[in-house]
N, C-alpha and C positions, 0 to 999 in steps of 0.2 A: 485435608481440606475437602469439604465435599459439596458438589455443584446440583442443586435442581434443577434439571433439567424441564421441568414445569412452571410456565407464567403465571401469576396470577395478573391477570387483562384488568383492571378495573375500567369500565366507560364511564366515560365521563361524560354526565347529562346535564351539567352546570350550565354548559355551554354551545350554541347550534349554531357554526360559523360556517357557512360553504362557501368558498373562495377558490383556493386553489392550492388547496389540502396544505397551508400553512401550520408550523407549529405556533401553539400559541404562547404567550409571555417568555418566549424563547430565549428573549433579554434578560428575563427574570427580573424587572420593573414593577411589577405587580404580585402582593401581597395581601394578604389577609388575615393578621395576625404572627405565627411564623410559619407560615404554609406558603405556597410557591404558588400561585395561580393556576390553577389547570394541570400541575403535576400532581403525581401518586406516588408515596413510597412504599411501595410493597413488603419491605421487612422490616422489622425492629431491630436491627442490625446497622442501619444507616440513621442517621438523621439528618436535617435540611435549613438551613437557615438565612438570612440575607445576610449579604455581606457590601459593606457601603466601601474597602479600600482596596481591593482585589481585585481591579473589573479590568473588563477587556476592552467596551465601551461602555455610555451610557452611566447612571449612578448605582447601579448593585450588579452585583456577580450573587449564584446559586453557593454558601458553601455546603459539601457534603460532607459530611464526617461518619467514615466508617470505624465501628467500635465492637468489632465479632471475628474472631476466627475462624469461627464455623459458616461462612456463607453458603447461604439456602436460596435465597430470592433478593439479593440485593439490588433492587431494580429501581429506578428513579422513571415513570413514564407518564405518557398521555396514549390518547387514540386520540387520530386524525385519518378523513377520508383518502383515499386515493382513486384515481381514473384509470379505467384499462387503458395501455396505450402510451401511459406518460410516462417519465421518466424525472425521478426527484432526487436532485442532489441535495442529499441530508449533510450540514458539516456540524461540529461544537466545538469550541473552544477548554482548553482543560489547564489547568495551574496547578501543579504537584508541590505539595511542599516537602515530602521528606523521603518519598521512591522510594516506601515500602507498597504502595497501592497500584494500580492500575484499572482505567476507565475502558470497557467495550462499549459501544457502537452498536445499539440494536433497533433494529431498520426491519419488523417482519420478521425477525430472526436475530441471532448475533455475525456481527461485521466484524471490525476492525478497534484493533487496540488501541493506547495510547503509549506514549514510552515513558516510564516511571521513572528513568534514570535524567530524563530531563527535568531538573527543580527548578523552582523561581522564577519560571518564564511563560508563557504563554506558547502551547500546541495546539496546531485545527487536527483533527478527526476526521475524516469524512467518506462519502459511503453513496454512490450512485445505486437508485431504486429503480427501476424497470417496471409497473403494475401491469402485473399479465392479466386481472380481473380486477372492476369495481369493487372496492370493499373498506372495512375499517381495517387499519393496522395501529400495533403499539408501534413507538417510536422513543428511543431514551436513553437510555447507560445502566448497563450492570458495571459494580466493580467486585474486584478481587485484589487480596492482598499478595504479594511477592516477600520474596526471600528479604528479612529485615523488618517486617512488618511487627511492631511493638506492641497493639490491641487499639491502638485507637491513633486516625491520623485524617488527615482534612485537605479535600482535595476540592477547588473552586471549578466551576464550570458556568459560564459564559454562552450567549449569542448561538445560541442552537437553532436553528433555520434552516429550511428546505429554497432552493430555486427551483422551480419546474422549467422543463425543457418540455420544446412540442416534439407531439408526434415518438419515437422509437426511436429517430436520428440522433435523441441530445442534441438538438441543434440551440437556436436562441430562446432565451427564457418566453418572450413571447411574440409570435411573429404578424401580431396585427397592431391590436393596441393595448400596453403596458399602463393601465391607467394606479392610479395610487389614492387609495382610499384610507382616511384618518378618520378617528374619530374618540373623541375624549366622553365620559359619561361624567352627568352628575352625580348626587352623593345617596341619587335611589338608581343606580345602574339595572337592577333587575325590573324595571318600567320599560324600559326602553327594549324594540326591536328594532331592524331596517330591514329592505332587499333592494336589488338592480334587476328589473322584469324589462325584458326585449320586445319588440314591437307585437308580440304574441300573447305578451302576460306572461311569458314565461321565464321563470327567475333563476339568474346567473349567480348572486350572491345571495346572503342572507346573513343574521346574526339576530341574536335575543340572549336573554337571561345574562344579562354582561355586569361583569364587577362593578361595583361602585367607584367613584372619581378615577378611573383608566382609560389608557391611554391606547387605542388598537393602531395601529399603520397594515396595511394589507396590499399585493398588489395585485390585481384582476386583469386577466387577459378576454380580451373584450375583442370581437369581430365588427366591424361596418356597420351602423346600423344607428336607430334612435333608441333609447333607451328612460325608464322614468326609474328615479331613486324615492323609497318613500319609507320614511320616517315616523316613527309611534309611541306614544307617552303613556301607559296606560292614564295614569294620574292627571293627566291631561295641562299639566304647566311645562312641557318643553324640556330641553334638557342647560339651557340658561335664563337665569341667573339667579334664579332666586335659594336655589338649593347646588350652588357650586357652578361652574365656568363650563359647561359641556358644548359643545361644538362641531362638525360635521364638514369636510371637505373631499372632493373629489376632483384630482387634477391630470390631466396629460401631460407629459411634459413639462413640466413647472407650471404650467398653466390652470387656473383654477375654471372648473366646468359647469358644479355647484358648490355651493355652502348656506351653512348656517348654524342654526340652534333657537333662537326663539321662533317658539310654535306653540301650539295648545293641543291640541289631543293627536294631529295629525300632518305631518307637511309631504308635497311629492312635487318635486322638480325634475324638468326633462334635460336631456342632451344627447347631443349626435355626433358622432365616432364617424370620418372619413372625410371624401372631399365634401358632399354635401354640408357639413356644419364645420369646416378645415379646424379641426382641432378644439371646437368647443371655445367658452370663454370669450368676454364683452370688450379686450384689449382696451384702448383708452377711450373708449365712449362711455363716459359718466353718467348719462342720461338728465333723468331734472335735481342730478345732487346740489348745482349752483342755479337752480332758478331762483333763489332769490337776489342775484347778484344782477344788477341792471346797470347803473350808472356812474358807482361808486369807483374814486380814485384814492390813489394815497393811501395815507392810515387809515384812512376810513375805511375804502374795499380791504385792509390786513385783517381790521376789525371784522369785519361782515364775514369773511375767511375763519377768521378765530370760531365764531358763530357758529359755523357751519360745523368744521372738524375737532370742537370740543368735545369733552365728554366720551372720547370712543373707551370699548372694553379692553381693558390691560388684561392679557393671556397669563400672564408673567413670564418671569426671564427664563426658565426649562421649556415651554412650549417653541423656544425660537429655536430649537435643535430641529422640530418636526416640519417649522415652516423652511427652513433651508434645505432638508430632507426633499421637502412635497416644491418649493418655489426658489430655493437659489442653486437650480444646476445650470451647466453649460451648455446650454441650447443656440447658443450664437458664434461661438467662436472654433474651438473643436468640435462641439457638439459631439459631444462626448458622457455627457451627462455625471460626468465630475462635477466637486463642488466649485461656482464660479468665484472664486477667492480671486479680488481684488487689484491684493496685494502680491500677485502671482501670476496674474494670468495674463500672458502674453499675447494682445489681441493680432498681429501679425507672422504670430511664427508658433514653436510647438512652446508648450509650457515646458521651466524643467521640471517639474511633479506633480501628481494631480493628485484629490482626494477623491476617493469613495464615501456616500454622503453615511453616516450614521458611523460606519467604523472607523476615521479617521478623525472622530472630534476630537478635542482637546479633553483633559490630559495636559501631562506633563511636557515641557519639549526644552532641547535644549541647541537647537538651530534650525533653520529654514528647512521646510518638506516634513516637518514630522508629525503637526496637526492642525486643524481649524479651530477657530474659537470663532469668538461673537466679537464683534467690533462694535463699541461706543464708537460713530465717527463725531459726535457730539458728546465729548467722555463724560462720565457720568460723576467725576469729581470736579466737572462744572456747574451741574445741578445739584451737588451736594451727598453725592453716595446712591446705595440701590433703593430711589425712592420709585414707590409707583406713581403715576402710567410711565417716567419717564424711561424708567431703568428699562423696561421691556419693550419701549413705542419700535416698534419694525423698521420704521419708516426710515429710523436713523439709525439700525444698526445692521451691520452688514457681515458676512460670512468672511473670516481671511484669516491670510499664515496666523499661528500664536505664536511666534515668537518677533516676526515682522510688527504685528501687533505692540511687543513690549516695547519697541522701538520706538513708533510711534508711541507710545506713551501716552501725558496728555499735552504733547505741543501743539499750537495750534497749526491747522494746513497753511502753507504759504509756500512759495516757491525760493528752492535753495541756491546758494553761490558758492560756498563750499560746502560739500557732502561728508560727514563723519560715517553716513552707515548706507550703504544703496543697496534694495532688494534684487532678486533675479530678473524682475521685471521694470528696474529702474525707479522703482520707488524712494525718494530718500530725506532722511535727516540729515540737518546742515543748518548753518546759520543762513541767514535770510537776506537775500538778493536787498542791496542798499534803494534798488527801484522799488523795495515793498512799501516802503515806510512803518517799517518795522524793522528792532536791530538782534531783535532774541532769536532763540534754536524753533525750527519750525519744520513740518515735515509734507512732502510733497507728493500726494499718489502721479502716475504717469496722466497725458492729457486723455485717454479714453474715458475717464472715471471723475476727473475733477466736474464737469460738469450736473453729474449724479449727486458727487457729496455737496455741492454749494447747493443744490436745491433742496436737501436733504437739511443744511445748516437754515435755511429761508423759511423751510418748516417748522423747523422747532420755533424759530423765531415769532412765526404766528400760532402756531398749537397752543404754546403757551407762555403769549403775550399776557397774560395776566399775573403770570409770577416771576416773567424773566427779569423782571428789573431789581431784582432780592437777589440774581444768581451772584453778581459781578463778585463778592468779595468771596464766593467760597476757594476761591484757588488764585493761585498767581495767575496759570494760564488764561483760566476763563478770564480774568480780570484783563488778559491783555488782548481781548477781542471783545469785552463785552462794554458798551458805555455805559450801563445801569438806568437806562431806560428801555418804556415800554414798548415801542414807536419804532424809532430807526434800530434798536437793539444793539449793532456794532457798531465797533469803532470804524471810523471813515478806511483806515487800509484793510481793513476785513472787507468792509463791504464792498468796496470798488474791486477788489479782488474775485470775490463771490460771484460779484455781477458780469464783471470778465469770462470768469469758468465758466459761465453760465449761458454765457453770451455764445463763447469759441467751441463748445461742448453741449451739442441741441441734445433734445429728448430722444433718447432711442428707442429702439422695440425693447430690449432689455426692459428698459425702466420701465415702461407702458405694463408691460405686465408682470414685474415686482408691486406697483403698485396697485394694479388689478387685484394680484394675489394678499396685501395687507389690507385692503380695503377688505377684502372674504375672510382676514384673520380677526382684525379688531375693530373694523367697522365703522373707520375713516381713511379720508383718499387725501393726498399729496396734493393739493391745488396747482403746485407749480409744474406737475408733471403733468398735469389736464391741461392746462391751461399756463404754457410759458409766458405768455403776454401780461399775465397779471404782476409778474417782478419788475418790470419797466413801468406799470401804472401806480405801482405802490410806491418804489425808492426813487423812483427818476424822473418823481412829479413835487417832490416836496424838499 
């Protein structure tokens, strides 16, 4: 077998991302054909392809399939900048299927192997960097076959991404502010550029020449200071909606600082990092989004409500992986910046398990603690299946266990008297307390959260009052909360229930800015979280 000891480097000018020398499509999400975004395969020896059932997270894995004896330059790479000074923890993900092969680790040189003898399962790789000087490096995987190796076998690789540590210490990823920058392009991606310029003009981030309909997440370490983001089309229509869904957010802490997407040739918004602007983002100050709301009560102010938050922009259902990513962590309770799953999360004591937001999505699970999904708290075979806007509305769908999740099903919330299934955090399904007025199986989050979901149910009820009265016969459940009208919506023990949670469980900070953050995703706000006084003016006047 004989090893080249010489790279071939390709750079790569597709793409000018200054960040904080991320790799890019690292997920391997992005394609072009059967080409890998922003990777290179240097030999004809390998080849590359997406793989949609193999993944680690996310909807594709990289597979590789090496098909040579003789490796020369089996290399799979990119170039990414690095800083003197820093320190980058490179890891990948690898899935062996037959351990005749093995995957190296090349970080600026060749690192560390993979173990071939492990099949069928997922191994990390990984490889702390140290940049003694500013410069470009390759970063990526050679392989090589081992004893058993038959001429052709396919090995999957996964989630290859850098953390930067500050300074030479490896201390924390970033010791001032961890800000999180998304950004989805439309379907002429090579229009579009951006940067984040410091109170000097001088610029922290940047990006151009970007794929077309992809998806970036990046995270920027960012020092005290004011800051302007600005945004550019050459073609001058923005990067929504007329040529695909493109969109633009920058958050702190779950906390949204800018956003957007419609613009015409140019847009720049400002914000301020420390005590000065504390974190960025308008919390629950709505500004004039209900000025037209003056005097109205009853269905009428529902109506006027409807008015207002119709029509917002459906992301669809995979963009809600990045809004939980960038806006549903745990900023309140451990503050820990785990995913805030619901159905888990122990507001007075320690969770039993917590997610990592992006690697622990759902997937497969076969009991509590093993992954998140997306939660219908308003299931969506009440509305009739994945229709849009409703299947994707944020408003009502919430990050929690998947398998907590299946339990819940689609019963509807009510409070239980005997329990057949109680989560870790006392969530549960059971038949329903004889005070409900209701006598079927119904499932009960703990009281931190009922509040959130009843306003969450009060939304939908006015979003779309225009077609909820068609919902009632798609399902039994729905049918045992819904009365087939457009006006009062439920049934009398829904609602006086609703209105209870509602009542006993006021608006938090939480809420104040989840709905901050879907207002910056799809372009309408929760009324009952701006404004709780309007659910008494509406049901408790008629």
């Amino acid at each position: 077998m004989k090893h080249n000891k010489k790279l071939l480097l390709t750079l790569l000018s597709s793409l000018s991302f200054v960040a904080n020398a991320d790799v890019l499509n690292g997920n391997f999400e992005a394609w072009s054909n059967t080409s890998a975004n922003h990777w290179t395969t240097v030999d004809s020896g390998i080849s590359v392809s997406q793989n949609t059932t193999t993944i680690k997270t996310g909807a594709s894995s990289a597979a590789i399939t090496v098909n040579t004896a003789t490796q020369s330059s089996t290399d799979f790479l990119q170039n990414i900048a690095v800083t003197a000074g820093q320190n980058y923890d490179f890891s990948v993900w690898v899935y062996h299927t037959e351990g005749g092969i093995k995957a190296r680790l090349f970080a600026d040189g060749y690192q560390g192997y993979s173990n071939p003898n492990l099949v069928n399962q997922w191994q990390q790789v990984t490889y702390t960097y140290a940049a003694a000087t500013t410069k470009e490096i390759a970063v990526g995987l050679r392989f090589y076959d081992t004893t058993g190796f038959d001429g052709a076998e396919t090995v999957y690789i996964d989630d290859f991404e850098p953390t930067q540590s500050a300074g030479t210490g490896g201390g924390t990823a970033c010791s001032t502010n961890d800000i999180t920058f998304s950004l989805t392009t439309d379907q002429y991606g090579y229009e579009t550029s951006w940067s984040i310029t410091d109170s000097n003009n001088i610029a922290q981030a940047s990006g151009s020449n970007l794929s077309n309909s992809t998806s970036y997440n990046e995270n920027i370490c960012l020092t005290d200071g004011d800051y302007t983001f600005t945004i550019n089309d050459s073609y001058g229509d923005g990067i929504c909606c007329t040529y695909g869904n493109g969109s633009y957010d920058i958050s702190l802490a779950g906390t949204s600082l800018v956003s957007g997407g419609t613009f015409t040739q140019t847009e720049s918004k400002t914000f301020t990092l420390g005590s000065a602007g504390s974190g960025g983002g308008t919390g629950g100050n709505p500004g004039t989004y209900y000025q037209s709301i003056t005097t109205q009560t009853g269905y009428s102010l529902k109506t006027a409500l409807h008015d207002i938050i119709k029509n917002h922009t459906a992301q669809g259902y995979g963009a809600i992986w990045t809004f939980y990513a960038n806006h549903s962590l745990d900023t309140y309770f451990e503050n820990d910046g785990s995913i805030l799953d619901i159905y888990s999360e122990q507001p007075f004591g320690n969770d039993s398990y917590s997610y990592t937001k992006v690697t622990n999505q759902c997937g497969s699970y076969s009991g509590e603690g093993d992954c998140y999904n997306r939660e219908h708290s308003f299931p969506k075979s009440w509305f009739g299946g994945k229709i849009e806007p409703m299947n994707s509305d944020i408003h009502h769908i919430f990050a929690t266990d998947g398998f907590v999740n299946s339990k819940r099903s689609g019963f509807p919330f009510g409070e239980v008297a005997s329990a057949t299934y109680t989560s870790s955090n006392n969530s549960k399904v059971g038949s329903a307390t004889s005070a409900l007025g209701y006598s079927g199986t119904v499932f009960e989050p703990i009281d931190e959260f009922k509040g959130d979901l009843a306003r969450a149910h009060l939304y939908m009820a006015t979003r779309y009052q225009n077609v909820i009265a068609n919902w009632q016969t798609n399902s039994t459940y729905g049918d045992a909360i819904l009365d087939g009208s457009s006006n009062k919506v439920f049934e009398t023990w829904q609602l006086n229930m609703l209105l209870r949670w509602h009542a006993n469980d006021p608006v938090s900070q939480k809420e104040i800015d989840r709905n901050e953050a879907a207002y910056s995703h799809q372009g309408n706000r929760n009324p009952f979280v701006d404004h709780p006084e309007y659910v008494g003016k509406i049901w408790t006047t008629n």
